[in-house]
C-alpha positions as CSV (number, residue, x, y, z in Angstrom):
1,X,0.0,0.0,0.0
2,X,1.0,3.5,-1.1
3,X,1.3,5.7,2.2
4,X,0.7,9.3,2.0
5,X,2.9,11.5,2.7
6,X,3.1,13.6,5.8
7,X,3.0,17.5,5.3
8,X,6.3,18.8,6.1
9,X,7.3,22.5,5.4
10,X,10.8,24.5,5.7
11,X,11.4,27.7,4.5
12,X,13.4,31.0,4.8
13,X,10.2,33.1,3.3
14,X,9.1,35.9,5.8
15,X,6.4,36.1,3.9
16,X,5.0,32.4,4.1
17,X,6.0,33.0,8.1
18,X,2.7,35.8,7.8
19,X,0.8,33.6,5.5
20,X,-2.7,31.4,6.7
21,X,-1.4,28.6,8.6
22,X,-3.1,25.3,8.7
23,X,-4.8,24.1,11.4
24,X,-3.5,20.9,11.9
25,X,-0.1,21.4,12.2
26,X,2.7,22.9,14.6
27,X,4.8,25.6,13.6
28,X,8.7,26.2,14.7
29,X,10.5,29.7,13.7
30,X,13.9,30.5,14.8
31,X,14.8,33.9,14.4
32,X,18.1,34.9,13.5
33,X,18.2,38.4,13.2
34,X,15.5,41.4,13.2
35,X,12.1,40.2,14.7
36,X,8.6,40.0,14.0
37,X,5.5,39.9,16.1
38,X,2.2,38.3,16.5
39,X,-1.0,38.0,18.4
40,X,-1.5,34.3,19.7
41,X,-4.9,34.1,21.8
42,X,-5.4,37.3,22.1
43,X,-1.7,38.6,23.5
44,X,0.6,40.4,21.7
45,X,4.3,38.6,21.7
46,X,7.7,39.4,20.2
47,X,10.2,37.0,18.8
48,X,13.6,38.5,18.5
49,X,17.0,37.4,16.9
50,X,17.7,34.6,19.1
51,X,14.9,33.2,20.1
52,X,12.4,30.6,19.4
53,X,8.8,30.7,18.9
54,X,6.7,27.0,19.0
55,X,3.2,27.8,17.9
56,X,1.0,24.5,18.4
57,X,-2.2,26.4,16.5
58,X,-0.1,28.7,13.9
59,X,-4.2,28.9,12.4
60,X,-4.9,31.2,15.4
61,X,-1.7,33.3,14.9
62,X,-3.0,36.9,14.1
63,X,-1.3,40.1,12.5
64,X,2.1,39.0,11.6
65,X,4.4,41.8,11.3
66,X,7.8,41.4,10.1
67,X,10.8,44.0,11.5
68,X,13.2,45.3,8.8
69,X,16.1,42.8,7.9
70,X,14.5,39.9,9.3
71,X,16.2,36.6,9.1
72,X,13.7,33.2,9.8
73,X,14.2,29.9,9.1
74,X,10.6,27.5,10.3
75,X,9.9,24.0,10.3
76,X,5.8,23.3,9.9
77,X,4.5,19.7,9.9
78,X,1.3,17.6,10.8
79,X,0.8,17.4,14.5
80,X,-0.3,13.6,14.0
81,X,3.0,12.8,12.2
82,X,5.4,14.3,15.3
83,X,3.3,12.5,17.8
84,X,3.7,9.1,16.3
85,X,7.3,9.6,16.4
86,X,7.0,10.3,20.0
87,X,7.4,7.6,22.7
88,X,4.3,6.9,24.9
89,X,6.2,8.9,28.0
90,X,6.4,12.4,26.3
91,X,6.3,16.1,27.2
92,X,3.0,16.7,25.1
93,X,1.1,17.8,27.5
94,X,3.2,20.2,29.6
95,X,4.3,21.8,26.8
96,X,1.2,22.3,24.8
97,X,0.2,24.4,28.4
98,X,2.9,26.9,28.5
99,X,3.5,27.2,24.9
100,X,-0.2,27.6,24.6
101,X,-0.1,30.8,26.8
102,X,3.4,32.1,25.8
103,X,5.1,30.4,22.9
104,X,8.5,32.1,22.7
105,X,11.5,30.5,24.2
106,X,14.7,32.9,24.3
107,X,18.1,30.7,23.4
108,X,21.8,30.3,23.8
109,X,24.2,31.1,20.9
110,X,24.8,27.0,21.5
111,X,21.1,25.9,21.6
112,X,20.1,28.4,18.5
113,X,23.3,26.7,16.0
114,X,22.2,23.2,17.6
115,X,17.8,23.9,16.5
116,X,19.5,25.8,13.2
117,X,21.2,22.4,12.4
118,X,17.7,20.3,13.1
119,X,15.9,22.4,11.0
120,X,18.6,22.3,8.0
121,X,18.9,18.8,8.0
122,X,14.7,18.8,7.7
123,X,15.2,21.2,4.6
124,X,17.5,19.3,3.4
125,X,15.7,15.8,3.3
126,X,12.2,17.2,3.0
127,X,11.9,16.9,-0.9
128,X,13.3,13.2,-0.7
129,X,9.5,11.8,-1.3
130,X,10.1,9.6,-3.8
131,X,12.7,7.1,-1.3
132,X,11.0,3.6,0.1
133,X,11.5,5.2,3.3
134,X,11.2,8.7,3.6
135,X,8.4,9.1,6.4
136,X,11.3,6.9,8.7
137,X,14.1,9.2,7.6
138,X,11.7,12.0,7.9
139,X,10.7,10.5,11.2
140,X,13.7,10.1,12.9
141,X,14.6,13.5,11.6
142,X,11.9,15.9,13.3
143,X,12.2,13.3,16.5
144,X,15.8,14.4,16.8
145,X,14.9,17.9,16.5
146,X,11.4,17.5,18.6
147,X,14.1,16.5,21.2
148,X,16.4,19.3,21.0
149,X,13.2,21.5,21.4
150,X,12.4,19.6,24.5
151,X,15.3,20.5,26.1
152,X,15.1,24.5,25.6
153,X,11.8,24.4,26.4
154,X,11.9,21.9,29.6
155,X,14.8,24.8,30.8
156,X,12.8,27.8,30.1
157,X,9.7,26.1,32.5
158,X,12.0,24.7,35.0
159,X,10.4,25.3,38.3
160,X,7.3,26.8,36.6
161,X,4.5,24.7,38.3
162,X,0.2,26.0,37.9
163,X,-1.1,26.7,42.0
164,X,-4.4,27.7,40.3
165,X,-7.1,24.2,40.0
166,X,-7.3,24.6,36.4
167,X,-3.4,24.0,36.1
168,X,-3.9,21.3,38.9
169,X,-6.6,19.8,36.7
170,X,-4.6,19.4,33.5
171,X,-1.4,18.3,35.4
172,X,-3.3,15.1,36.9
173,X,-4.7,14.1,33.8
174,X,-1.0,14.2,32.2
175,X,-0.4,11.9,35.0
176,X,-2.8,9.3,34.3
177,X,-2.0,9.5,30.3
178,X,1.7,9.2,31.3
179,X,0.5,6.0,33.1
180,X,-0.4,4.5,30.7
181,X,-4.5,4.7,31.2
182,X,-5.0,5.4,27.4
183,X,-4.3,1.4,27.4
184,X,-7.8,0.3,28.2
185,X,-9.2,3.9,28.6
186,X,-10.0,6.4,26.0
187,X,-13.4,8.4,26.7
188,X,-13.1,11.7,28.0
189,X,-16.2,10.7,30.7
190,X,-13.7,8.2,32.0
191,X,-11.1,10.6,32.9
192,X,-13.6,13.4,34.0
193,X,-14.9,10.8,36.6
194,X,-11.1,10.0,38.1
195,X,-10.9,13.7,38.5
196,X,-14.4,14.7,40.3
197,X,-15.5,16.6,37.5
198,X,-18.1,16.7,34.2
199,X,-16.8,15.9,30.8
200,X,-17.9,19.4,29.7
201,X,-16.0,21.2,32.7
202,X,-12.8,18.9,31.9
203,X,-13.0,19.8,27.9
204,X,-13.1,23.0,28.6
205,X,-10.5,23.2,30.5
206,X,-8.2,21.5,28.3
207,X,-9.1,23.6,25.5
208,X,-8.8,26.8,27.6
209,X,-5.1,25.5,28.6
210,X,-3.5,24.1,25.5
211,X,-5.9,24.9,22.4
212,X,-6.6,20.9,22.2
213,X,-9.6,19.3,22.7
214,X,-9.5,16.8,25.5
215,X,-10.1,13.7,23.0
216,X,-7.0,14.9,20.9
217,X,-5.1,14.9,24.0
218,X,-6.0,11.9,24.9
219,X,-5.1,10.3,21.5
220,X,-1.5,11.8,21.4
221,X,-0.9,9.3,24.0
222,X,-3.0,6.4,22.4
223,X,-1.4,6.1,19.6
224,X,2.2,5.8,20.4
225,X,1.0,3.3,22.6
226,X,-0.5,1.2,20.1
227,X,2.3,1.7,17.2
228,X,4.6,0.3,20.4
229,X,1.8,-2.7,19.8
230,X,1.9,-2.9,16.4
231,X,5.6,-3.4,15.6
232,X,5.3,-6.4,17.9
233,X,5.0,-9.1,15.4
234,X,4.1,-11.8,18.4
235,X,1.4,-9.7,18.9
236,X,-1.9,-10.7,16.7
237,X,-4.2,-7.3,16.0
238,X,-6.8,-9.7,18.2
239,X,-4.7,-9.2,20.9
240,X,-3.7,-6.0,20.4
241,X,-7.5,-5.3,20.2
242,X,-8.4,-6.8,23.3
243,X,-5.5,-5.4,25.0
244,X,-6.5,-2.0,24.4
245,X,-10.4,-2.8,25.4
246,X,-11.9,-2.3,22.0
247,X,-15.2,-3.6,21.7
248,X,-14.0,-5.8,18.6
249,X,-11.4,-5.8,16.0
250,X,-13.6,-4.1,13.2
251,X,-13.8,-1.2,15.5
252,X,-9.9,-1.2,16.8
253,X,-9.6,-1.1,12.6
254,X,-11.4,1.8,11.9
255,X,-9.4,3.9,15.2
256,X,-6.2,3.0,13.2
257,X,-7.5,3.9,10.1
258,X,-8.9,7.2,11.1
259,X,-5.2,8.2,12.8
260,X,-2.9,6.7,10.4
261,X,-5.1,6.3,7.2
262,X,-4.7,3.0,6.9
263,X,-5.7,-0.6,8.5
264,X,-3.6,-2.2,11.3
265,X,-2.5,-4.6,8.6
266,X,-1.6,-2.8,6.3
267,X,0.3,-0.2,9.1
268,X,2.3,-3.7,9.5
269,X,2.8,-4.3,6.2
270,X,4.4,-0.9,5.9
271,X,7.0,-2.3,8.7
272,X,8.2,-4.9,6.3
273,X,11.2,-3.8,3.7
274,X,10.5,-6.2,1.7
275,X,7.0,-5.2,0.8
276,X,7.9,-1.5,1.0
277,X,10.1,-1.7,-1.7
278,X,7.4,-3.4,-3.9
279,X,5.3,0.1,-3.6
């Protein structure tokens, strides 16, 4: 089977930086000299040379307005695509929080050449679609550099931690996701229960604090989960089924095929070289 490719952008063009941004994507601009500025929910921020702005909704970004002799390079690419390169155990969550209410991260000299070298490497395999391989390469590629980010961004929130019970709220349902609860548990009334409060309240929440809705959020840490499944060839997609409590294997079918556009089998069959290179 013919996979389709993921939707994977870099560019130097300031003016694609202020263009309509899709909304199922997450946007990365480092800025290397000048600055430009933007209003993200409603605040006005400033990215200057040096530092790094991670935009998880680039849709919602507003009035873009470039400095004189500004320098950009961005990386913008499906949201579903980075989370499946993700391990079950990530820092989806706490991230999408802060960046959701202030999405610039100021850098070292060190950590700006280290991104600028992630980025690159993405521009410079990005146009590589005919290869057997190239959502792997791509893969491993924007994992390496969805690392590095990590790390800046894990530094800038070091010791930031929400007193308020919405920040409280989120940061126990990050627990039981980190858990592993997605497993056998997957309806936002599930979750809402655990935590004393109505699916409505805890949606709303979770959209107020990261711009996702609670179901995405739980599905960011579903599917990794499930991919971990998958590449297990002991593993039958009966068992895999089961394991995950899906009412039957028709249904744990059309999940995969809604998040990965294709069966469970034929995810597998992707896994094997030598079927890939008969595409």
């Amino acid at each position: 089977m013919k996979r389709q490719k993921p939707y994977i952008l870099y560019s130097t063009d300031t003016e694609l930086l202020a263009a309509p941004h899709r909304d199922d994507v997450c946007l990365h601009v480092l800025c290397h000299d000048g600055e430009f500025s933007f209003t993200y929910n409603g605040t006005r921020f400033l990215c200057r040379a040096g530092c790094l702005a991670i935009v998880p909704r680039p849709d919602r970004m507003k009035d873009v307005a470039a400095g004189p002799g500004l320098e950009v390079e961005f990386v913008s690419a499906s949201q579903d695509f980075l989370n499946r390169q993700l391990p079950a155990n990530h820092f989806g969550i706490g991230g999408s929080i802060t960046l959701w209410h202030n999405p610039i991260i100021e850098l070292t000299d060190a950590e700006r050449l280290r991104i600028s070298r992630d980025f690159r490497r993405v521009g410079e395999r990005v146009a590589d679609e005919d290869l057997t391989f190239y959502q792997e390469i791509m893969g491993s590629i924007l994992l390496t550099m969805m690392n590095d980010l990590f790390e800046v961004h894990i530094k800038r929130d070091a010791g930031v931690k929400s007193t308020d019970r919405k920040g409280d709220l989120i940061e126990r349902l990050r627990t039981m996701l980190v858990a592993g609860e997605p497993r056998t548990h997957r309806d936002v009334a599930y979750y809402a229960d655990r935590l004393s409060v109505t699916p409505k309240y805890l949606s709303n929440v979770v959209y107020r604090q990261t711009g996702s809705s609670a179901s995405r959020l739980i599905e960011c840490y579903t599917i990794p989960l499930i991919l971990e499944s998958l590449k297990n060839s002991s593993l039958s997609l009966t068992q895999i089924s089961d394991e995950f409590n899906f009412s039957s294997l028709p249904h744990f079918s059309r999940y995969i095929r809604k998040h990965l556009g294709m069966s469970p089998s034929e995810y597998r069959t992707t896994l094997q070289p030598s079927n890939a290179l008969k595409k």
